[in-house]
Backbone as CSV, one residue per row, in Angstrom:
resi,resn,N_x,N_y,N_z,CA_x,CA_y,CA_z,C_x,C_y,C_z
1,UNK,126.237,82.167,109.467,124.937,81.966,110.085,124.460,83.289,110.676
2,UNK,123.545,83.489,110.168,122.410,84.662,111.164,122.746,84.716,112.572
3,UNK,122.711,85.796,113.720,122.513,85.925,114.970,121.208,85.590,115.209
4,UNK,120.202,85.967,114.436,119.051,85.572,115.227,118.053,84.790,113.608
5,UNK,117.714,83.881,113.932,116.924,83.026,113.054,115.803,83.869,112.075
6,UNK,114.998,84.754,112.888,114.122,85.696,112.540,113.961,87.693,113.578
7,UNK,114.233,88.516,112.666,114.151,89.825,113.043,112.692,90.274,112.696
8,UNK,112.270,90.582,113.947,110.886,90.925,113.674,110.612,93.122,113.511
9,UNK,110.649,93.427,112.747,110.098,95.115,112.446,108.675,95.795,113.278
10,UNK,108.487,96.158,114.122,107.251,96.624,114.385,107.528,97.831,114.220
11,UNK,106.039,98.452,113.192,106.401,100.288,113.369,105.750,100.269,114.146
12,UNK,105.731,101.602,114.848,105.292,102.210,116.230,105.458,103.756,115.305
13,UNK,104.907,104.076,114.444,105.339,105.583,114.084,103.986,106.190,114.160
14,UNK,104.370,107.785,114.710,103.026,108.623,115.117,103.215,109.497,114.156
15,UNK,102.422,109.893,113.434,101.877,111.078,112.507,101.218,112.176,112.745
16,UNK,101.188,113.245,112.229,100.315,114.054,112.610,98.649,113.589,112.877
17,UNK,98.283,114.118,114.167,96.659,114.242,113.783,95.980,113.399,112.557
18,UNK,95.176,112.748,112.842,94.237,112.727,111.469,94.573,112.092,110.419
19,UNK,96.198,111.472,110.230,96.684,110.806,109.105,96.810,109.310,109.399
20,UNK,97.089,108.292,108.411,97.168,107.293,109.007,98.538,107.013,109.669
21,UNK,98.296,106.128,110.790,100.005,105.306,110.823,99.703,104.469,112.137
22,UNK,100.440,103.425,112.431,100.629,102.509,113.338,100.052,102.664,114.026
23,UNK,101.082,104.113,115.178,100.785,104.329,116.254,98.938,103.918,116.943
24,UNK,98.424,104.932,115.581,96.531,104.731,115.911,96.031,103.261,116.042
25,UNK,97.142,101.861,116.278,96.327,101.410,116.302,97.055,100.758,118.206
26,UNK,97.265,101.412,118.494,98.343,100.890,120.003,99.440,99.937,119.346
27,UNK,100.027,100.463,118.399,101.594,99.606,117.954,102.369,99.697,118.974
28,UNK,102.959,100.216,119.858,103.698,99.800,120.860,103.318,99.172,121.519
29,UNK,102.503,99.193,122.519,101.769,98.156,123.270,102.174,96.635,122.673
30,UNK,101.303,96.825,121.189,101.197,95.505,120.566,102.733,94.766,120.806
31,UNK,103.597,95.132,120.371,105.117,95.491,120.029,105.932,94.440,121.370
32,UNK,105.173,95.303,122.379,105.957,94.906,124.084,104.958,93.339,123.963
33,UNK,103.533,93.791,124.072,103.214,92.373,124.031,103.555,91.205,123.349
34,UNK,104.769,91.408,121.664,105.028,90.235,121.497,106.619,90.236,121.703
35,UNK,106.749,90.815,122.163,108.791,90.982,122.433,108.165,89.986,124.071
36,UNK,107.235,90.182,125.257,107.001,89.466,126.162,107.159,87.956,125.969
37,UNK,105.750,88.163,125.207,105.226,86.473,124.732,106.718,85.923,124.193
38,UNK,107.476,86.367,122.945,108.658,85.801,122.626,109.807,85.007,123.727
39,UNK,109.724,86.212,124.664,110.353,86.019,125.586,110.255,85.136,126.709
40,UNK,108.798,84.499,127.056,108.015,83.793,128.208,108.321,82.142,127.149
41,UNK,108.589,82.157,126.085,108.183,80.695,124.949,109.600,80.985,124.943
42,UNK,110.746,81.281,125.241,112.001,81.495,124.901,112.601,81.227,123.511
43,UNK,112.223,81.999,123.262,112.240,82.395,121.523,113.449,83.579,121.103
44,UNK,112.998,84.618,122.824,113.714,85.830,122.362,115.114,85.973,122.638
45,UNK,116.248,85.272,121.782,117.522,85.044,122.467,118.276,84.374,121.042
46,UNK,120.087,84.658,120.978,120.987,84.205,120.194,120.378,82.809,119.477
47,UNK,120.025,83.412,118.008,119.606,82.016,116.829,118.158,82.001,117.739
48,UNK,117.407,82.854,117.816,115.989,82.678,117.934,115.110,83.971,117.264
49,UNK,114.753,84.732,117.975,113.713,85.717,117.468,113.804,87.339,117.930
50,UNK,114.475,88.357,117.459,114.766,89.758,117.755,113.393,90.254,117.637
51,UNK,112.388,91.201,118.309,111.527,91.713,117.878,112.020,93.350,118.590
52,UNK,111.703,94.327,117.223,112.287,95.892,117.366,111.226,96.704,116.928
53,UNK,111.390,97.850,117.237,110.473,98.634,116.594,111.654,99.603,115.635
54,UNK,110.175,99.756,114.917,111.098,100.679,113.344,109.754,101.606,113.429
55,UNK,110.541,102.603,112.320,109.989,103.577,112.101,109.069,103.206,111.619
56,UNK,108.238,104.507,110.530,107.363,104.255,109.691,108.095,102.881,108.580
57,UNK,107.274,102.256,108.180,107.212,101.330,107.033,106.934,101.231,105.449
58,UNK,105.708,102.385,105.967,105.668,103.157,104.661,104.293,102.667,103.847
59,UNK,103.530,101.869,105.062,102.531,100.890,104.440,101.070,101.303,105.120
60,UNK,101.312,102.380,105.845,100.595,103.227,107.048,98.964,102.923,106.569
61,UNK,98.908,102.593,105.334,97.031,102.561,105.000,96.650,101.390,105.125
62,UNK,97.511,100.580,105.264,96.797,98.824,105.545,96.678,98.705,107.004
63,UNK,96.872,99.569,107.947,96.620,99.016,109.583,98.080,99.008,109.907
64,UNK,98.172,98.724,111.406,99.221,98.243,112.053,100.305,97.241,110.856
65,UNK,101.290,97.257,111.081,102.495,96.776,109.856,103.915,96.214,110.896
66,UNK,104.413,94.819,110.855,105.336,94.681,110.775,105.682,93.853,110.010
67,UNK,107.059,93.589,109.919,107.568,92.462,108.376,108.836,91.913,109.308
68,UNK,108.707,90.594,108.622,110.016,89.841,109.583,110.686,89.212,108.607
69,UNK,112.088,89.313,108.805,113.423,88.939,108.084,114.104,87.793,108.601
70,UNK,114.742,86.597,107.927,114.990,87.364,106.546,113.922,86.594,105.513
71,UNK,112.385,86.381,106.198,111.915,86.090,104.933,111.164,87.143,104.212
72,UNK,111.313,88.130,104.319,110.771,89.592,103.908,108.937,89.682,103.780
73,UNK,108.431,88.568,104.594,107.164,88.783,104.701,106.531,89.784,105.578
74,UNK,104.931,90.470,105.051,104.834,91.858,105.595,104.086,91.226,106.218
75,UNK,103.438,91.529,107.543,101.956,91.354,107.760,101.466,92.982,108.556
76,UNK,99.782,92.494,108.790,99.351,93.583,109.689,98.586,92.510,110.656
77,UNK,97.675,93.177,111.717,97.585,92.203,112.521,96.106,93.201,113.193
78,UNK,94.692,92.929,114.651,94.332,93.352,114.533,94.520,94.007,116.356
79,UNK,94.812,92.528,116.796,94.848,91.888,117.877,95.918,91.321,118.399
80,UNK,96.025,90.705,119.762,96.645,90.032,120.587,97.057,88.572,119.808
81,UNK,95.203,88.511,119.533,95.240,86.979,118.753,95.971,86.859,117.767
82,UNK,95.812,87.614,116.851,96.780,87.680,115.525,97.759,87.122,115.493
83,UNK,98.788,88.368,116.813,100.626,88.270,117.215,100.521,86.638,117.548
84,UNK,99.364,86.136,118.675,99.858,84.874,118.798,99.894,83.949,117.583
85,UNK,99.213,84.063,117.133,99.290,83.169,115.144,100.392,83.570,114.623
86,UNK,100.698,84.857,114.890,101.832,84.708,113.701,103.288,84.215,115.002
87,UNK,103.551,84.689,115.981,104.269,83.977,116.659,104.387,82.071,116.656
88,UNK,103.056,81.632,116.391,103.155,80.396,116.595,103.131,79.745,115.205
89,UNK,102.584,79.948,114.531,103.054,79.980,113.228,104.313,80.448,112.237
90,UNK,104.534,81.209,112.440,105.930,81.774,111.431,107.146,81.460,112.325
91,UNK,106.754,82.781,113.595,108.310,82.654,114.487,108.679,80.851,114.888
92,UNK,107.685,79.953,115.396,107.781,79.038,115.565,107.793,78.159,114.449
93,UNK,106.991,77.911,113.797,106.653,76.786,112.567,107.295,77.330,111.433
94,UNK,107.892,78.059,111.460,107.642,78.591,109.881,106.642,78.814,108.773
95,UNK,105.976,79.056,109.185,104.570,78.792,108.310,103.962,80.292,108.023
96,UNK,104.157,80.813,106.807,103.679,82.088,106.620,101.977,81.953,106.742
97,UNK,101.284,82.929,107.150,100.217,83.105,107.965,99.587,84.111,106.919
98,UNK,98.729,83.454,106.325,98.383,83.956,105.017,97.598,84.843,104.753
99,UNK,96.684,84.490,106.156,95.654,85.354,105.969,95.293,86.945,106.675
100,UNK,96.882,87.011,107.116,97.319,88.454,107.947,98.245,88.977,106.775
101,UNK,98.635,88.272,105.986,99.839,89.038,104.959,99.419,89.755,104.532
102,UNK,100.677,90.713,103.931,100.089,92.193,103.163,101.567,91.992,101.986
C-alpha cells in the first residue's frame, strides 16, 4: 500500500527574466495555500494527501503546472478557486477535473 493515497507536484520554478515558468504566476503562494487547505480538511497526513513542490515540470508554456500521483494527471490552475476544485474533486472524490487538465 502507498504512504500517502495521492502525491501532489507543485512547480514553483523561477527562470530567467522574461521566460516562461510557474514562478510568474505566484506558484508558491498557490502551493502553501493548498498544502493549508489540505491540511485544515485533514487530508494532509499517512494514506491521505502529500502536497510538495518540484522543480520545473517542463510544461512552463501552459501556466502554473502541477500533476498528482499516482494517477499521473497534469493540471494547471488560475486561482484559489481552481486548487479548491481540484482539492475537492480529485484529492477528495476522485474525480479528474477536466476542465483544468493539461
Amino acid at each position: 500500500m502507498a504512504f500517502y493515497r495521492y502525491h501532489v507536484f507543485m512547480c514553483t520554478n523561477q527562470r530567467e527574466p522574461g521566460e516562461d515558468c510557474c514562478a510568474n504566476f505566484d506558484s508558491r503562494r498557490m502551493r502553501d495555500y493548498l498544502k493549508a487547505r489540505s491540511k485544515e480538511l485533514g487530508l494532509h497526513a499517512e494514506g491521505g494527501v502529500r502536497i510538495n513542490i518540484a522543480g520545473c515540470l517542463g510544461r512552463c508554456e501552459l501556466g502554473p503546472t502541477l500533476v498528482i500521483y499516482p494517477d499521473a494527471v497534469w493540471y494547471t490552475y488560475v486561482d484559489e478557486k481552481d486548487l479548491d476544485e481540484i482539492l475537492r474533486e480529485h484529492l477528495q472524490q476522485g474525480r479528474v477535473v477536466e476542465r483544468l487538465r493539461i
